[in-house]
N, C-alpha and C positions, 0 to 999 in steps of 0.2 A: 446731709447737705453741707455742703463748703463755702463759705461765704468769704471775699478779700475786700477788702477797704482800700481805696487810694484819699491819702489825708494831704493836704496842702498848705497848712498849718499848725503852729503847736495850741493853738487858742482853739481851734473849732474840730474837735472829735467826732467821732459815729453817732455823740446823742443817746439813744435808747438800742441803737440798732446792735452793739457789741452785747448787754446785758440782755437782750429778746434774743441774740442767738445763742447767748451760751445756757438760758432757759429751755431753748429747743432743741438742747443736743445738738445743733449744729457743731462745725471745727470754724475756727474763725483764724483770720489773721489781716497784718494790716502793712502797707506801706507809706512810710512817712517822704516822700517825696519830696518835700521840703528841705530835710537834712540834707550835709554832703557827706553821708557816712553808707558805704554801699552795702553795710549789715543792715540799715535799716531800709533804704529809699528807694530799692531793686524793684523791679515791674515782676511780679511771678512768671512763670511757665502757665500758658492756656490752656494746663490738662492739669491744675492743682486744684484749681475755684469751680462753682457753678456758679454761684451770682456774686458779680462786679459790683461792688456798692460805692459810687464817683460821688464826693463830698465837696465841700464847697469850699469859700475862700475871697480873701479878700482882692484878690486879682483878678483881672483880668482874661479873658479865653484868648486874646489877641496883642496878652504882651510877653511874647517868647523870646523876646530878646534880654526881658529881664527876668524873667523866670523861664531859665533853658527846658527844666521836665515837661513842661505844657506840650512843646513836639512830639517826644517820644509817647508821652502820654495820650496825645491826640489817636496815633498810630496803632498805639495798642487797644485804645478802645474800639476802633475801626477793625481792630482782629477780633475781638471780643465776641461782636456782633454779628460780623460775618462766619463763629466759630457756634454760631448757636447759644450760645453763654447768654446768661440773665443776665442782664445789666439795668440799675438802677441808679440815676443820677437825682441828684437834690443840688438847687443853686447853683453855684459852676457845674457843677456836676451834671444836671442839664442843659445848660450853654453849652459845654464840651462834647456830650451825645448830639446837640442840634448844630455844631459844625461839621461834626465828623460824618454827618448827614446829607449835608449840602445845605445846612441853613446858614445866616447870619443870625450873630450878638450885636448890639448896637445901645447905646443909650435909650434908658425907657423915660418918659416926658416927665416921670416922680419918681424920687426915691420912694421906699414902700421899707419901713422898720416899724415890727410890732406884730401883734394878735391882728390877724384880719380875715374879713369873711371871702370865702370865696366861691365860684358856682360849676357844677357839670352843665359844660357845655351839650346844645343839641348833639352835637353830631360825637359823643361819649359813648354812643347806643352802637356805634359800629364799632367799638374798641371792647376788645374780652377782659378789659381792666375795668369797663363800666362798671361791674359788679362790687367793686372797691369803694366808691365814694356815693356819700349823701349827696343829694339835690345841691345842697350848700351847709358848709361848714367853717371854724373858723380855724387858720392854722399860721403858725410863724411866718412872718418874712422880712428879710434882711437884702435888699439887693438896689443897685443903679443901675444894671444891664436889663433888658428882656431877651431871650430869645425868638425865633424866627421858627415856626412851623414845618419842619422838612418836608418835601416831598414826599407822598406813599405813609405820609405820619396822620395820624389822628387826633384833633385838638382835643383836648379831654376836660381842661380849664379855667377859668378866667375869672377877672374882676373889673372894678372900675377904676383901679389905682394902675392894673395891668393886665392887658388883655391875653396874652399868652402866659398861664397861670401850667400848665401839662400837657405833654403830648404822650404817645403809646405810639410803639413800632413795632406793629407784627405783635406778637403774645408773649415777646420775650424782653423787652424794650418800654422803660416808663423813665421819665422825667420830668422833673418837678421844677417847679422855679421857686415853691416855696420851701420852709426845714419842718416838715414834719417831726422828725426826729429829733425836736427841742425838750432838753430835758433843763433843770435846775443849773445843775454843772456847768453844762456847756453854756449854757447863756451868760453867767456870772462869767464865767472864762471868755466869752466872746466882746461883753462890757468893757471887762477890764483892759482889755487891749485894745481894744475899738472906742471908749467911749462917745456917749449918744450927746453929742454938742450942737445940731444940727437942729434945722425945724423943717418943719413942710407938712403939706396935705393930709400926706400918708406915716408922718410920722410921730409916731406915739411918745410920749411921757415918758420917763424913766420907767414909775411906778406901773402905767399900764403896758411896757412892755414884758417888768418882771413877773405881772398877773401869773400865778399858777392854774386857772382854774380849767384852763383849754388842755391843760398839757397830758391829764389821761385819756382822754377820748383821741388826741393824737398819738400817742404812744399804741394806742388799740389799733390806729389805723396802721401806721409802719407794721403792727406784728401782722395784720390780715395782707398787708402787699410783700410779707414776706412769706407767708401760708401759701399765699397764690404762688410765686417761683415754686415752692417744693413743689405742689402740686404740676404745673407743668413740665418742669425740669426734671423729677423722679418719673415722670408719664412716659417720657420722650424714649 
């Protein structure tokens, strides 16, 4: 399996997902999109990867005037998709699959930073990613946007901070609103450049956002939604 990373900054990496593919033998590689160095920020060829792994960010999906890669990027994940390619978005990363979709991003009514529970929607049971998540679980979230449901999409998600918490497209296509893939690292790297000054509903304490105690039973989730791609993707 081949897995490519689009990153959009230097603060928020793959998480767990670079370390669980180089456990799996997978080949890995990454785009830093954010640089202006085109050894590193190039978009691949759609015959090097099988699963797209769209990372998140503190931007915006609708400000491409100040982050230009967001275009080109939109575009190539729309080739992605329509190329059969797995593709999995986290945060932007599924704002970005839910435009390239035909959905709308727009502000959600709370910010939402920290550990928090979330639940499989009824209608999960039509999506072949059902099999992936618990009834309700608790899992990172850092975000001010929500996404918009695409058409022919499957909600899979939700909570009461945000009601479009994941949707599934077809058996090849999963996005998340929340980061799974919070590891120690990245969080501390995502702090430090972001610091949490803010307060609200949805958002947690310093301390309970540092909590370790959720972070292996998410780390098992990312590696079983990445089980799932081989699985389908070596089938195909």
């Amino acid at each position: 399996m081949r897995i490519h990373a689009l990153l959009h900054m230097a603060s928020e990496d793959t998480g767990c997902i670079r370390g669980l593919a180089e456990e799996k033998g997978w080949k890995y590689a990454e785009s830093h999109l954010y640089l202006d160095d085109p050894r590193v920020n190039a978009l691949p060829g759609h015959d090097s990867y099988d699963l797209l792994a769209v990372l998140g960010g503190s931007m915006n999906v609708y400000e491409d005037d100040k982050y230009p890669f967001l275009t080109p990027e939109k575009k190539f994940i729309g080739e992605a998709v329509a190329a059969g390619k797995g593709v999995l978005g986290i945060c932007l990363g599924g704002q970005l699959i839910s435009v390239v979709l035909g959905g709308k991003v727009t502000r959600n009514a709370d910010e939402e930073i920290g550990w928090h529970r979330v639940y499989k929607t009824q209608s999960a049971a039509d999506s072949p990613f059902d099999r992936l998540f618990k009834k309700e679980f608790v899992t990172f979230e850092w975000h001010g946007d929500t996404f918009e449901i695409p058409r022919g999409a499957v909600h899979l998600l939700t909570n009461e901070a945000c009601k479009n918490q994941g949707f599934s497209y077809g058996d090849r296509v999963l996005a998340l609103q929340n980061h799974p893939e919070m590891i120690t690292p990245t969080l501390e790297s995502l702090i430090e450049d972001e610091p949490i000054t803010k307060t609200g509903r949805y958002i947690q304490t310093l301390k309970e956002v540092t909590d370790t105690k959720y972070m292996a039973a998410s780390t098992k989730l990312v590696s079983d939604i990445m089980d799932y791609f081989e699985e389908v993707l070596t089938r195909a």
